[in-house]
N, CA, C and O atoms as a DFTB+ gen file, in Angstrom:
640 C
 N C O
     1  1     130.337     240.547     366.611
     2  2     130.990     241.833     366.460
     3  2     130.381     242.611     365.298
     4  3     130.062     243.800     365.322
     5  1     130.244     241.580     364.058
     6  2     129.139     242.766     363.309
     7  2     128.144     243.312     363.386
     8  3     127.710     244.159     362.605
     9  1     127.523     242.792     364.588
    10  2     125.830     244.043     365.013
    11  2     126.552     245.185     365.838
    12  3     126.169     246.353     365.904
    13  1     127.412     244.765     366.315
    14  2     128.128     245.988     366.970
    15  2     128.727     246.856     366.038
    16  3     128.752     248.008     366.470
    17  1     129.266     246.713     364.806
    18  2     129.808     247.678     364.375
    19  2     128.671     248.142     363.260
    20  3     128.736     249.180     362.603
    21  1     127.529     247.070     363.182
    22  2     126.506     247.610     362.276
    23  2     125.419     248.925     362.800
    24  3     124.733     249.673     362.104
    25  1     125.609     248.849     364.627
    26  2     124.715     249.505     365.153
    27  2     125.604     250.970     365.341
    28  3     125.084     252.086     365.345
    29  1     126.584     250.781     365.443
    30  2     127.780     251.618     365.398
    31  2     127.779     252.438     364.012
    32  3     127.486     253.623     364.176
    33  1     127.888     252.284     363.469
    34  2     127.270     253.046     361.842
    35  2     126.071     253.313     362.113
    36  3     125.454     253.123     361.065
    37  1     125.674     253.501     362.563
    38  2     124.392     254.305     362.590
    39  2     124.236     255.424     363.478
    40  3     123.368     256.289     363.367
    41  1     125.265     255.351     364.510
    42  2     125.309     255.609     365.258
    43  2     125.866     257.467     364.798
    44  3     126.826     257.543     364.031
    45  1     125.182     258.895     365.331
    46  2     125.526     260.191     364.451
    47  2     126.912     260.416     365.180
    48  3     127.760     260.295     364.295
    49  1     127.312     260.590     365.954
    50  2     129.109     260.676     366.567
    51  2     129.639     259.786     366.477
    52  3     130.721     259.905     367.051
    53  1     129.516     258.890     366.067
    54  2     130.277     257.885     365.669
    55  2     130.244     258.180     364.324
    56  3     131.335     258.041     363.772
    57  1     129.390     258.522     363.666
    58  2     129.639     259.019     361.977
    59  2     130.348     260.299     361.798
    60  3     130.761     260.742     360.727
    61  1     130.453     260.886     363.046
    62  2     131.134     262.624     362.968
    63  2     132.394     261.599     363.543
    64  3     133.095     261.342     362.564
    65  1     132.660     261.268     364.142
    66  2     134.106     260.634     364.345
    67  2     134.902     260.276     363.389
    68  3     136.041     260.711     363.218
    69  1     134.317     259.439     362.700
    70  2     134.626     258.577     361.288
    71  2     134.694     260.000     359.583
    72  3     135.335     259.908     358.536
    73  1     133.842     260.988     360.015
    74  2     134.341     262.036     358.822
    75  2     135.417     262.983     359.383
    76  3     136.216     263.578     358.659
    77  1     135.377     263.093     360.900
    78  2     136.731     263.957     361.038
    79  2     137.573     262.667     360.897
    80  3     137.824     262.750     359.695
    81  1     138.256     261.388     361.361
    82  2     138.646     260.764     360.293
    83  2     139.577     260.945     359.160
    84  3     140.778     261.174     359.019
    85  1     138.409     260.726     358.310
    86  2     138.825     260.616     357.344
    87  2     138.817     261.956     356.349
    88  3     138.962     261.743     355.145
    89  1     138.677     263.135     356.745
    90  2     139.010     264.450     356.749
    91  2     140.548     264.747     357.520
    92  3     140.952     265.889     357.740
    93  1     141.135     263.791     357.796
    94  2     142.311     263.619     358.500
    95  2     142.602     264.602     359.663
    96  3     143.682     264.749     360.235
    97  1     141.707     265.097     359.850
    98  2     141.665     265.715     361.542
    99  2     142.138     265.360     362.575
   100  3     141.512     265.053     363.589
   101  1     143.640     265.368     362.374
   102  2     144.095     264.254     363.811
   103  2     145.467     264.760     364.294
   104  3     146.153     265.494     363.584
   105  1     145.949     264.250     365.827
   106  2     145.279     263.560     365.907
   107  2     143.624     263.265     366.675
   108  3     142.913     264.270     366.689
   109  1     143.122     262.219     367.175
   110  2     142.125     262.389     367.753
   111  2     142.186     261.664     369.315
   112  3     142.606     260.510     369.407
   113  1     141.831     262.266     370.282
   114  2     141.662     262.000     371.299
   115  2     140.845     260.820     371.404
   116  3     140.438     260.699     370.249
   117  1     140.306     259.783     372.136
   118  2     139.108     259.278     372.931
   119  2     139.617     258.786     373.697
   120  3     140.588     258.038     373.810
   121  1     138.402     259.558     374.722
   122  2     138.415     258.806     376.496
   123  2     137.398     258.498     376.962
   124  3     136.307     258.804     376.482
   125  1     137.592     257.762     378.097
   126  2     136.144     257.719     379.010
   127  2     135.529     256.710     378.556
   128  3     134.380     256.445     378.908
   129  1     136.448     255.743     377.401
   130  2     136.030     254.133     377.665
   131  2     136.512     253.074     378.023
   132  3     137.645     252.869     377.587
   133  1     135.921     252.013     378.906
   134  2     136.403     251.268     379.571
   135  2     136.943     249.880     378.252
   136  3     136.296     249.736     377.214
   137  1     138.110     249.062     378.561
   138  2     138.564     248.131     377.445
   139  2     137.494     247.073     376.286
   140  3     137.735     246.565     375.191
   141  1     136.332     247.080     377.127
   142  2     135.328     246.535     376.188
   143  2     135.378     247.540     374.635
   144  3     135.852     247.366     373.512
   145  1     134.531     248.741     375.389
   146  2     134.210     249.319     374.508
   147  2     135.186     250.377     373.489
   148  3     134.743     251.123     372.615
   149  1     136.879     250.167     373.952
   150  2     137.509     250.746     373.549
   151  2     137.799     250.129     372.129
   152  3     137.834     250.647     371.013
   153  1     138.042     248.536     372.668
   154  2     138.500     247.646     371.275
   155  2     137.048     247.675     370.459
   156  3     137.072     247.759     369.231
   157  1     136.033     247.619     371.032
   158  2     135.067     247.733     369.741
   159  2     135.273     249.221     368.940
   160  3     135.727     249.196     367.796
   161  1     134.980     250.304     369.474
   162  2     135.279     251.366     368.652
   163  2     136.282     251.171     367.861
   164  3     136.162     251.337     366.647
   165  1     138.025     250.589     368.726
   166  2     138.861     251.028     367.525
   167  2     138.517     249.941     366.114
   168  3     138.797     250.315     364.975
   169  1     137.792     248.381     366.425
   170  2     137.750     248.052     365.681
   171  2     136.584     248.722     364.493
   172  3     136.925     248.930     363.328
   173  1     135.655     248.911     364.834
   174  2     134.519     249.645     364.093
   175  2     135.342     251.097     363.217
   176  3     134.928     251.709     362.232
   177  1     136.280     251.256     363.809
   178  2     137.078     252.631     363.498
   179  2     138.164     252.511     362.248
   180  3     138.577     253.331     361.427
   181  1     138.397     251.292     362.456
   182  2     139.330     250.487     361.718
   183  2     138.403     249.919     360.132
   184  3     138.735     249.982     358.949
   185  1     137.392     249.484     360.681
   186  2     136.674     248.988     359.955
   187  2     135.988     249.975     358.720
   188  3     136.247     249.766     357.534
   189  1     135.077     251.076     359.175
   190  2     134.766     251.719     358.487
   191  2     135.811     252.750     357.614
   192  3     135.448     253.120     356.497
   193  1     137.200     253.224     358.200
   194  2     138.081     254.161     357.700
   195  2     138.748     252.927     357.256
   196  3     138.431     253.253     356.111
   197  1     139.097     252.308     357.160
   198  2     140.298     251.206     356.225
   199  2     141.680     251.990     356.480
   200  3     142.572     251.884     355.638
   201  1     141.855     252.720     357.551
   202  2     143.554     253.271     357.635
   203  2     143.931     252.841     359.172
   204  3     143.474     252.299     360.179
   205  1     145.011     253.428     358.665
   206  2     146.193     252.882     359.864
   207  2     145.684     253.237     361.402
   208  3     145.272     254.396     361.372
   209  1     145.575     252.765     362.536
   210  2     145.748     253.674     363.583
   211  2     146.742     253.082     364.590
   212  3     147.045     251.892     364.676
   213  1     147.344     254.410     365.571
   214  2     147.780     254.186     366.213
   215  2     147.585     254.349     367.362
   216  3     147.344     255.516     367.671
   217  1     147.592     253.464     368.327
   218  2     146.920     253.519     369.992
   219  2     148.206     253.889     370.964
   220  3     149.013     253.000     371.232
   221  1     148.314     254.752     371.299
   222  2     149.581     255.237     372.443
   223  2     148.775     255.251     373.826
   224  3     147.637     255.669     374.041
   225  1     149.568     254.752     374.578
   226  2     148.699     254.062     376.244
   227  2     149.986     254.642     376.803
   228  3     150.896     255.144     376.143
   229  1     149.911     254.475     378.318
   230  2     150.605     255.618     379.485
   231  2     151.559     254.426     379.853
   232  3     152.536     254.834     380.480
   233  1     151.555     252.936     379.623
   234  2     152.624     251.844     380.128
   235  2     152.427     250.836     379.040
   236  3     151.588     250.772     378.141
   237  1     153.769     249.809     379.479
   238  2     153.893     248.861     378.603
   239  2     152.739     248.048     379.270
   240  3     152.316     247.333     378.361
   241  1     152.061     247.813     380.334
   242  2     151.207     246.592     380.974
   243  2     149.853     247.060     380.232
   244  3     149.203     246.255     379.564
   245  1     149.481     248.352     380.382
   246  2     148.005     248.464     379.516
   247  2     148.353     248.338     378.058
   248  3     147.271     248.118     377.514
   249  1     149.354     248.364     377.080
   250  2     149.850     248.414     376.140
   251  2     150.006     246.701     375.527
   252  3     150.077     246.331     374.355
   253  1     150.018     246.139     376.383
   254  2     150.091     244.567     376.381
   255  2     148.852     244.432     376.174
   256  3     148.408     244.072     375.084
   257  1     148.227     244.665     377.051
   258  2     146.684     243.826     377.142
   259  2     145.845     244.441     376.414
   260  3     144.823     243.808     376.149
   261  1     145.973     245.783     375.880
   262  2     145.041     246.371     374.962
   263  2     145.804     245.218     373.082
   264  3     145.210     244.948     372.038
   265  1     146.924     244.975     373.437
   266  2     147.685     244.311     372.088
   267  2     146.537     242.701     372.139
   268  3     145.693     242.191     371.402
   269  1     147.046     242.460     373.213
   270  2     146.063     240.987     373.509
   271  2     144.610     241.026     372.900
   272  3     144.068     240.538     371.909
   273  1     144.195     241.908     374.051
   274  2     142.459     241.815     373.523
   275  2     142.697     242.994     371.856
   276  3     143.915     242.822     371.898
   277  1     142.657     243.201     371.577
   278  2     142.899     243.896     370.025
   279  2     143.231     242.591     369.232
   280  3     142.357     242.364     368.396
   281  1     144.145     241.748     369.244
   282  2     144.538     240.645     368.338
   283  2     143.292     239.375     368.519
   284  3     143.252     238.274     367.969
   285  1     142.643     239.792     369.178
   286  2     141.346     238.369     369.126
   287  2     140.430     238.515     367.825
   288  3     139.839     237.617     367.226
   289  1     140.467     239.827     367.557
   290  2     139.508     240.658     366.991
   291  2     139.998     241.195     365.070
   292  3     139.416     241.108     363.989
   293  1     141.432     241.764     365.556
   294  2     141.578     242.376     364.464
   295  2     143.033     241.768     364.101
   296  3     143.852     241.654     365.013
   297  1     143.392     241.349     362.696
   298  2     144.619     240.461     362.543
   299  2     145.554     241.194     362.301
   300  3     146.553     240.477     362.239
   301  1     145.899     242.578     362.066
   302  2     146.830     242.872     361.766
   303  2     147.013     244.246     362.781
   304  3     146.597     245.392     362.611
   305  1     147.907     243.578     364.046
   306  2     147.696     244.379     364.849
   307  2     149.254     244.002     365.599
   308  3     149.777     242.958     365.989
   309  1     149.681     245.514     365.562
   310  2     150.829     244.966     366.265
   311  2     151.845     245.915     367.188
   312  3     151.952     247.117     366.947
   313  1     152.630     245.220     368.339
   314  2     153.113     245.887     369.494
   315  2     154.483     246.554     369.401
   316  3     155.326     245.712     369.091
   317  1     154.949     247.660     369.547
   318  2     155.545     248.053     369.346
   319  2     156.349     248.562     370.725
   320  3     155.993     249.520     371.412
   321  1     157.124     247.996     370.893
   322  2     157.894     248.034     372.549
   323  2     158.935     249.011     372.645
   324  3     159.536     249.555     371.718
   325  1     159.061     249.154     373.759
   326  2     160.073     250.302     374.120
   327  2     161.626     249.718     374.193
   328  3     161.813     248.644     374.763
   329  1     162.926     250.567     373.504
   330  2     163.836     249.715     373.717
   331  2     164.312     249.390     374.960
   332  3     164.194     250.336     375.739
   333  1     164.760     248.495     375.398
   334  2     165.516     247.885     375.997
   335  2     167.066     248.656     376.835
   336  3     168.110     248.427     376.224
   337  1     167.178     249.363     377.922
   338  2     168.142     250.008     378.031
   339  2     168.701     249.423     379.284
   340  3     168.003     249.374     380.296
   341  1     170.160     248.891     379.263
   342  2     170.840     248.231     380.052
   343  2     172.220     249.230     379.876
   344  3     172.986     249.262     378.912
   345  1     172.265     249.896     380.921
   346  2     173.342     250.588     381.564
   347  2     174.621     250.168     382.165
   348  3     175.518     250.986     382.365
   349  1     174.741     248.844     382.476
   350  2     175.713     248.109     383.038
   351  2     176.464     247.082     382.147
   352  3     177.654     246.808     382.300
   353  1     175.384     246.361     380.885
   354  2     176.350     245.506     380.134
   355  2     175.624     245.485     379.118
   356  3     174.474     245.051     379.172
   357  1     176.280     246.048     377.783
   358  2     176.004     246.028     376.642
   359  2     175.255     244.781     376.300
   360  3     174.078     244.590     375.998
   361  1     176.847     243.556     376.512
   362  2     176.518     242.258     375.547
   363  2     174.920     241.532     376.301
   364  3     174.279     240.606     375.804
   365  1     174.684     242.046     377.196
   366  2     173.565     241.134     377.862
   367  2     172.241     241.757     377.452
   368  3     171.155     241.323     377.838
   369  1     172.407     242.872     376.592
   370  2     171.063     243.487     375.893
   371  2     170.241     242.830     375.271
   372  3     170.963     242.406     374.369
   373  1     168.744     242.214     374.980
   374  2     168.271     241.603     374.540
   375  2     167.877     242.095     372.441
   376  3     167.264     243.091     372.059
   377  1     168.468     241.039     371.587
   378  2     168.078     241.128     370.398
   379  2     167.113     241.282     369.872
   380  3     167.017     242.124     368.979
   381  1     165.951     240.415     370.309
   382  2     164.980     240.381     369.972
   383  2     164.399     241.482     370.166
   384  3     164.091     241.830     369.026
   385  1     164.058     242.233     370.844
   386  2     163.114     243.637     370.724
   387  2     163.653     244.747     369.576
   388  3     162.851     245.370     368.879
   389  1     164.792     244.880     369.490
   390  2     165.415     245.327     368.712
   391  2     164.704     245.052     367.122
   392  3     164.301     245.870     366.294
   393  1     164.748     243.209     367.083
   394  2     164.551     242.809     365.500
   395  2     162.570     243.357     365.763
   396  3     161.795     243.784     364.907
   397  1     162.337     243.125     367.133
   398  2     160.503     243.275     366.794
   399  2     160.646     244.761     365.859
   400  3     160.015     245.082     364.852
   401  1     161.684     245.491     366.576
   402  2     160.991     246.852     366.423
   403  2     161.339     247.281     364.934
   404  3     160.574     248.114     364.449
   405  1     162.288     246.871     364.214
   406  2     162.731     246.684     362.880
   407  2     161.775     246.036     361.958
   408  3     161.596     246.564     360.861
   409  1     161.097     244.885     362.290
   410  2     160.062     244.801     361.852
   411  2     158.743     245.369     362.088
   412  3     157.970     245.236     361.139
   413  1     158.430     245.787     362.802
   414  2     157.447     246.726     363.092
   415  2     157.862     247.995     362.037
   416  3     157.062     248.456     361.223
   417  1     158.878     248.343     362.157
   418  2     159.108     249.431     361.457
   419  2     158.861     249.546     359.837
   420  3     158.458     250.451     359.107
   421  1     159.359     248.001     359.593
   422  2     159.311     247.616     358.031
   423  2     157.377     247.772     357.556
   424  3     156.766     248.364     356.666
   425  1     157.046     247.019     358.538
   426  2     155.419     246.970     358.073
   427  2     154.349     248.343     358.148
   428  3     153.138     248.247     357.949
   429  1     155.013     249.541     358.453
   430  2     155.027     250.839     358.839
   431  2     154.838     250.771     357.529
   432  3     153.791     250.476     356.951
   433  1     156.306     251.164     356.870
   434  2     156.732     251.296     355.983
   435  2     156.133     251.105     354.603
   436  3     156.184     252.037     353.800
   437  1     155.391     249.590     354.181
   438  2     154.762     248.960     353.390
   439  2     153.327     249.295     353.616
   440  3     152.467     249.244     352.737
   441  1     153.116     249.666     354.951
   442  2     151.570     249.935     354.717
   443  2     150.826     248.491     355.377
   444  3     149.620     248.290     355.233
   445  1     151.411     247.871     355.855
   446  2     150.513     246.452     356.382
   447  2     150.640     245.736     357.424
   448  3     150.697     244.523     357.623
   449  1     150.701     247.202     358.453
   450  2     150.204     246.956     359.849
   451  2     148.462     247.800     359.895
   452  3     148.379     248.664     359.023
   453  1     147.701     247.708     360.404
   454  2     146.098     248.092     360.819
   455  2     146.689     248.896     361.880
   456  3     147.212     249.977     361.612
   457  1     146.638     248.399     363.176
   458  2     146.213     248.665     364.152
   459  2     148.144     248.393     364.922
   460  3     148.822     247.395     365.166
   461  1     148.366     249.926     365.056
   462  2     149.778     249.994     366.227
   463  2     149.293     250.550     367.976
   464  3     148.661     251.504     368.429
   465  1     149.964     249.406     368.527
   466  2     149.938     249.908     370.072
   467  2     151.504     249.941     370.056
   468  3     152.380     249.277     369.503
   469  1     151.454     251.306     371.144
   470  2     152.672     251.928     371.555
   471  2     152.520     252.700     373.171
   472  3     151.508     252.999     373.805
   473  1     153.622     252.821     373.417
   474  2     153.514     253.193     374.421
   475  2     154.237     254.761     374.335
   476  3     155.113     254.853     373.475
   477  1     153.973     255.910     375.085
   478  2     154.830     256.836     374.976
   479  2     156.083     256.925     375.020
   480  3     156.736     257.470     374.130
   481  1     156.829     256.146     376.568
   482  2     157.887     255.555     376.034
   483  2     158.696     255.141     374.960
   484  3     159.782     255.537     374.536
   485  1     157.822     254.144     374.576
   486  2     158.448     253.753     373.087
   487  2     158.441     254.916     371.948
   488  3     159.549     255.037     371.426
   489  1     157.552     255.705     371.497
   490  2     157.946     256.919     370.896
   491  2     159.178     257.451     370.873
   492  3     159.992     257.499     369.951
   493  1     159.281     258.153     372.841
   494  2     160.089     259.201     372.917
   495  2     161.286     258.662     372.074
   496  3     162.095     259.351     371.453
   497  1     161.245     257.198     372.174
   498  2     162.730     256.761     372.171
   499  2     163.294     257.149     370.448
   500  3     162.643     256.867     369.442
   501  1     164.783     257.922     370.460
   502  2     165.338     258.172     369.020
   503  2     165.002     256.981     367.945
   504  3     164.814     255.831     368.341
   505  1     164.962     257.202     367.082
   506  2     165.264     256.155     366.067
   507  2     165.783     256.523     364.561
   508  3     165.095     257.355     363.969
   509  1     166.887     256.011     363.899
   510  2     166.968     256.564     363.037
   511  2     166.120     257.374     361.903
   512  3     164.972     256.959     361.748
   513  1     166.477     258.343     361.183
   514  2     165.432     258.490     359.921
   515  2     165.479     257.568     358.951
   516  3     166.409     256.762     358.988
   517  1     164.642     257.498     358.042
   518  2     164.199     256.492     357.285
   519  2     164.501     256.396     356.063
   520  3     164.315     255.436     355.316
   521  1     165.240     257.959     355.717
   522  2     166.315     257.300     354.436
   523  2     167.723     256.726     355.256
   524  3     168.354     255.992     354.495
   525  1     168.117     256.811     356.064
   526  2     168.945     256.125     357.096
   527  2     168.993     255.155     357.335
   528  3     170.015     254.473     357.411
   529  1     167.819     254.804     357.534
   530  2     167.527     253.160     358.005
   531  2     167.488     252.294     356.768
   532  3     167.944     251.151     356.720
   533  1     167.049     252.777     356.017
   534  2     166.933     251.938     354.068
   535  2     167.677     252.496     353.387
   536  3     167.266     252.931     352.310
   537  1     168.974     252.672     353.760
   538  2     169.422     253.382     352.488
   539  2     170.628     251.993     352.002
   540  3     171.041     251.640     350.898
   541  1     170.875     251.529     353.274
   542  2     171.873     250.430     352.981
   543  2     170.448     248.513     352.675
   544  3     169.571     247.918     353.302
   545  1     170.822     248.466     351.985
   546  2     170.056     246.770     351.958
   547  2     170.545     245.615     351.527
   548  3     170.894     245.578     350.347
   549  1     170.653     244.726     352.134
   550  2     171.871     243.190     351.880
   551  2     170.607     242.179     351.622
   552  3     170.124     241.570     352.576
   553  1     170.205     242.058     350.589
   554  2     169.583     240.485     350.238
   555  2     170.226     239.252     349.817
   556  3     170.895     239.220     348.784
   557  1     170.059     238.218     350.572
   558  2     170.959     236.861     350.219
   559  2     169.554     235.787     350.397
   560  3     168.715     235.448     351.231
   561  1     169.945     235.556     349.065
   562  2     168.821     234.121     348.790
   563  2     169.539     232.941     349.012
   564  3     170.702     232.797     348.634
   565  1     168.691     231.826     349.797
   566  2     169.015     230.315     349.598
   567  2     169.640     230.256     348.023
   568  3     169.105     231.070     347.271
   569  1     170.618     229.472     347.459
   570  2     170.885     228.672     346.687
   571  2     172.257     229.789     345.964
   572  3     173.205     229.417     345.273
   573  1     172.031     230.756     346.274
   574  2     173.106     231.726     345.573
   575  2     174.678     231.636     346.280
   576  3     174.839     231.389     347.475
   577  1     175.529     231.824     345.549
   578  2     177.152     231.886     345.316
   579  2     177.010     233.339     345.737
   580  3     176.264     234.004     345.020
   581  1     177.755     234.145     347.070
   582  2     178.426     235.003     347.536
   583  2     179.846     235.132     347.193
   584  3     180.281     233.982     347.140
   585  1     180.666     235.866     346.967
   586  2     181.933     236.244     347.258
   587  2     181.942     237.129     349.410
   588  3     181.539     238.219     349.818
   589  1     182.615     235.911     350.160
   590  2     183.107     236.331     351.174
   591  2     183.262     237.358     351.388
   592  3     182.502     238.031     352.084
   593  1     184.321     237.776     350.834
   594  2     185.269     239.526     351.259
   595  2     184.050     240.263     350.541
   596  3     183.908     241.075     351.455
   597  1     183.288     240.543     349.844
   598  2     182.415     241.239     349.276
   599  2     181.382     241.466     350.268
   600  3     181.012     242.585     350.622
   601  1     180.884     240.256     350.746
   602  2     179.935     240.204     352.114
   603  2     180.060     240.745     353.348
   604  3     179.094     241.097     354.024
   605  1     181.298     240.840     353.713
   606  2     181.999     241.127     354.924
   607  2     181.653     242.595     354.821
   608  3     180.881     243.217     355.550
   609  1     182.296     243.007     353.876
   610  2     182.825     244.475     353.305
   611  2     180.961     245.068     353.907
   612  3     180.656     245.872     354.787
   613  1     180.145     244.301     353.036
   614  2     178.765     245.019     352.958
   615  2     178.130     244.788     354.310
   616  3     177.237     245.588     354.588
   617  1     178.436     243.754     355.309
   618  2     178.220     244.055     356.410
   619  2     178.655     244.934     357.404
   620  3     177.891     245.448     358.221
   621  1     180.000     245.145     357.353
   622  2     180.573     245.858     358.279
   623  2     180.130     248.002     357.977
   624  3     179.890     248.966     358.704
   625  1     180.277     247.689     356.249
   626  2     179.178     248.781     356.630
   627  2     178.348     248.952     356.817
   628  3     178.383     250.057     357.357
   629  1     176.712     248.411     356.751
   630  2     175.527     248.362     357.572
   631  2     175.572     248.631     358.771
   632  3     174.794     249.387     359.352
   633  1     176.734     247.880     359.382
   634  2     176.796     248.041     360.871
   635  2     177.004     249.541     361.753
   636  3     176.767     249.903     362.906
   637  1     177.743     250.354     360.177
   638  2     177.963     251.667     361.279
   639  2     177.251     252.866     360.667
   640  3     177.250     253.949     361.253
């Protein structure tokens, strides 16, 4: 992969890519490559700009497999799913996508995700704002003494 991204730097639109870039000109379109050469660019893209990007695809199935082949390559790369909407029964809603997307959100946040795949879907979908989402925070360490009713209290408001 490094003669590819070494030949890739050399390469003059690929160097006009990389200064609009990082001239923050965005966002930026590219089309008209097939999955080989998509994950090499974004990695070479990744590589030379050292910032965030984000890949938005038309479904969750190309959104998968661009996550797949992207994670062979580049380690900090991660999927960001659409919620979960069940119209008929609340309690049977699945948790886990929920906590992915909370964490996904957190590593947003900090700066130490690389590389986000998303789907449009997943966009459209609301999500709180972000003094909203952090404004409440409950840390509990192994080995520490809680007061109960104090805990309760601080959960039940998080919850609403």
């Amino acid at each position: 992969m490094n003669t590819i991204l070494g030949e890739l730097g050399k390469n003059p639109k690929f160097i006009e890519l990389v200064n609009k870039i990082e001239s923050e000109k965005s966002p930026i379109a590219i089309s008209g490559l097939n999955d080989v050469g998509m994950i090499q660019i974004l990695s070479a893209i990744q590589e030379f700009t050292k910032k965030p990007i984000c890949l938005l695809t038309y479904n969750e199935i190309q959104a998968r497999k661009l996550y797949k082949d992207l994670s062979y390559f580049i380690e900090k790369v991660d999927l960001f799913n659409k919620k979960e909407i069940v119209t008929y029964d609340y309690v049977s809603e699945s948790k886990d996508i929920q906590s992915e997307r909370i964490e996904i959100l957190n590593k947003i946040k900090e700066g130490k995700n690389k590389i986000l795949v998303t789907t449009i879907e997943a966009v459209m979908q609301k999500l709180p704002d972000a003094d909203v989402l952090y404004k409440d925070k409950l840390k509990i360490k192994i080995g520490e003494t809680y007061n109960l009713e104090e805990l309760k209290h601080k959960l039940v408001k998080l919850r609403i």
